[in-house]
N, C-alpha and C positions, 0 to 999 in steps of 0.2 A: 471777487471780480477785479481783475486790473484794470490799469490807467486805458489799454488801448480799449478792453470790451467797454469799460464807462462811456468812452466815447463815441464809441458806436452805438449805445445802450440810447446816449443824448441825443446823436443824428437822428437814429429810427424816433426817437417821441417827436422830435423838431418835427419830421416832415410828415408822422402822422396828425400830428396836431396843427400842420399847415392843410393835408388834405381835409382834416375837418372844417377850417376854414372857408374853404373855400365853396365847397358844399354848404355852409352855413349863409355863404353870402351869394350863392346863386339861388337862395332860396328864400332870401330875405327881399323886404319890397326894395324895387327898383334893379331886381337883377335879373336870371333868366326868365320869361315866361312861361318854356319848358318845363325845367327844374320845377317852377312854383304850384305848376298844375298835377305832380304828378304824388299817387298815393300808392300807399301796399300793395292793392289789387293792381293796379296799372301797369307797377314796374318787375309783375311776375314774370311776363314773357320775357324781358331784359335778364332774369337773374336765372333762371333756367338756359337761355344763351351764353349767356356767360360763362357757365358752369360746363355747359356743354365744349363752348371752344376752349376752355383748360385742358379738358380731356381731349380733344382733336392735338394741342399740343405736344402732350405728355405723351401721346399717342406713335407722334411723328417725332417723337426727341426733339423737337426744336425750341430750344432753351431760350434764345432773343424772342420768340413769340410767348412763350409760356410766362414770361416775366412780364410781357404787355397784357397778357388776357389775365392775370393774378391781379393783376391793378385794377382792371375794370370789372373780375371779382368784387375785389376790397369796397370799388366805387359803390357796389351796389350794398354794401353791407353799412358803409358806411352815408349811404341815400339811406335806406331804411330806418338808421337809428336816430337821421338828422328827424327825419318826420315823425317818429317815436317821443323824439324829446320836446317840440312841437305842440304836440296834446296832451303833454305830462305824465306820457307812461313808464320811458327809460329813454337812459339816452346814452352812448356805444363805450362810458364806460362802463356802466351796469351790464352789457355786455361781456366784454375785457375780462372783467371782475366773476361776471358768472361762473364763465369757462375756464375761466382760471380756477376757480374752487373745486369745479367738478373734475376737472385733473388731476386733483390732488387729493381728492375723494375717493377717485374710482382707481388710483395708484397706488396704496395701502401698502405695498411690496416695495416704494420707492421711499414715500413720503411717512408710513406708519410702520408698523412690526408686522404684517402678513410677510406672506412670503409668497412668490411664484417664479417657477425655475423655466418655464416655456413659454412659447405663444399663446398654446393652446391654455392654460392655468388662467394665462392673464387675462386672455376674454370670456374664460367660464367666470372666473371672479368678478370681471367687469358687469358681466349680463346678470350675474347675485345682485350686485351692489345697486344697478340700473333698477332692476323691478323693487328692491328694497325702498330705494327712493321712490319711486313713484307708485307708490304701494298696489303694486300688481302681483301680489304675492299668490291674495284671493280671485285674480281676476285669472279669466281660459290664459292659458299657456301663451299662446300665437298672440295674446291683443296687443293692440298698436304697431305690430310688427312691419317696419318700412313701409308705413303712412306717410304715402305724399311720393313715391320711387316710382322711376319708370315700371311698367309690368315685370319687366323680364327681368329684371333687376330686383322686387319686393319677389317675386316667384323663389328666386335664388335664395333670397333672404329668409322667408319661412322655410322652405324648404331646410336649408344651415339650423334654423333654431330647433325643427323638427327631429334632427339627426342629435341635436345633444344632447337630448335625452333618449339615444336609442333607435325614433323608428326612419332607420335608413335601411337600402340595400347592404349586403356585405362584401358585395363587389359589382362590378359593373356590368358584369355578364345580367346580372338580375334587371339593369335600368332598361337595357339594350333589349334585352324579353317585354318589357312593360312598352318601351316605343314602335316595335312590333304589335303587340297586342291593340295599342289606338288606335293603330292605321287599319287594321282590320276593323276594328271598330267603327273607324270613321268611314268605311267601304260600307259596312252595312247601314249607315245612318244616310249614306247618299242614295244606297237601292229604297228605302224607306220614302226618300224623298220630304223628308219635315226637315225644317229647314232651321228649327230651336235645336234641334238632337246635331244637326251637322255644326253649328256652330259650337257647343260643346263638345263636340268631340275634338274639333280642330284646336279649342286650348287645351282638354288633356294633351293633345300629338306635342304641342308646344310647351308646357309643361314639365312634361317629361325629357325635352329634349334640353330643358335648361336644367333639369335634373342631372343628366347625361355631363352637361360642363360643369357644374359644381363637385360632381363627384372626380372630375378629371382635374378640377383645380382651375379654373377659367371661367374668366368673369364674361357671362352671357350677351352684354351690352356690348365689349368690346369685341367677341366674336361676330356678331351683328354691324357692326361698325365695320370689320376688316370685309367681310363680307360685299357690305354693301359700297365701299371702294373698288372693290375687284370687281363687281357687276360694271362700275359707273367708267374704269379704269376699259376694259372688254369694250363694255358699247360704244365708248372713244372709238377704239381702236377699229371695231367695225363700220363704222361710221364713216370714218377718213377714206379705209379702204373701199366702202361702196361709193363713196364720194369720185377717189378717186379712179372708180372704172366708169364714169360717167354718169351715172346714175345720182339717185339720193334715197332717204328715209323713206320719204313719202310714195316713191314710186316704186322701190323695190317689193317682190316677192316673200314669201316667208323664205320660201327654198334658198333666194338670194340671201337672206341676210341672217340665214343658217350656215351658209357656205364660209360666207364671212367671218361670222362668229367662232364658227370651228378654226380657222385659221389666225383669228386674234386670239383663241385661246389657246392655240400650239406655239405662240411667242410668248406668253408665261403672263 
């Protein structure tokens, strides 16, 4: 390491060891109220948001916000460990320290004598080493597999662990037959009218269809994401225009705000 990385090596501990401060003194008495009252379970939906507007960043390339929503990442990681250390379980450098082993664990081709020449070596070796450690050797295949993931995203996830040993399509013609085959399915679970049978059918349909992205290389959540921009982006755009023929939401027709619709979606 040289002179200039030392330095930079020193800033980054400086100003993480100032945000732990800080954190440590909004939590301590006489500081926020906020702060003081808040625990694991509490600050879930913060850290799920958080995680979320990274990806809304990363999403948009927009580098000055991704370097703000990384922070208030960090904040929450480093909230967590202040209230960890608190009750005497760990505290964020047992953290640090954790993940720092486990990278150098699960690298064996970097840090040991393995070897892996691809991507693909390095996370079959990775997924060995993962169940070795947490001796899931003897446990079902699938367990634990993206516990705690949005749906569409743990679906993807098994799905990926399923295919590495094998049971996958061998092209996509065969996924595209099986999202066919649901939707017929799910036709005849609506003439049935049970209403347990419709709603499993409609996750196979979903299922399948996040099948369909993993096998094309696309991550499910963020085609759901673009998705659901371009709905939100459209019903703007209709919206203005019914607006501005005098009208509004509330009172327009379907016909009308069909007409619309089709015209905000022929400007892209």
């Amino acid at each position: 390491m040289n002179d200039q990385e030392m330095m930079e090596c020193s800033d980054g501990a400086q100003q993480m060891n100032r945000l732990r401060a800080i954190m440590h003194r909004l939590r301590a008495a006489g500081g926020c109220p906020w702060d003081a009252e808040q625990t694991h379970a509490s600050l879930v939906g913060n850290l799920i948001e958080e995680t979320y507007e990274c990806v809304d960043a990363i999403q948009r390339n927009d580098m000055p916000h991704l370097q703000e929503e990384l922070g208030d990442l960090l904040l929450q990681v480093v909230f967590h460990a202040e209230i960890a250390e608190e009750s005497g379980h760990f505290n964020f450098d047992d953290v640090a320290r954790g993940i720092s082993e486990k990278l150098v664990r699960r690298h064996p081709h970097v840090y040991g004598d393995s070897s892996a020449n691809d991507s693909e070596a390095v996370l079959s070796q990775w997924d060995a080493i993962k169940r070795q450690e947490k001796g899931d050797e003897e446990k079902p295949y699938l367990h634990g597999v993206g516990q705690g993931l949005p749906a569409l995203l743990r679906a993807a996830k098994l799905q990926k662990k399923a295919a590495k040993v094998g049971f996958d399509w061998p092209d996509a013609t065969g996924v595209i037959a099986k999202i066919i085959e649901e939707l017929l399915e799910f036709e005849d679970a609506l003439d049935e009218g049970n209403e347990a049978h419709i709603e499993e059918e409609l996750g196979d349909i979903l299922f399948s269809v996040v099948n369909l992205a993993r096998f094309r290389h696309l991550n499910p959540e963020q085609i759901m994401a673009a998705a659901n921009r371009k709905f939100e982006e459209r019903f703007g755009k209709m919206e203005q225009s019914i607006k501005a023929s005098g009208s509004s939401l509330e009172t327009a027709s379907l016909a009308v705000m069909e007409h619309h619709w089709q015209a905000a979606k022929a400007q892209g």
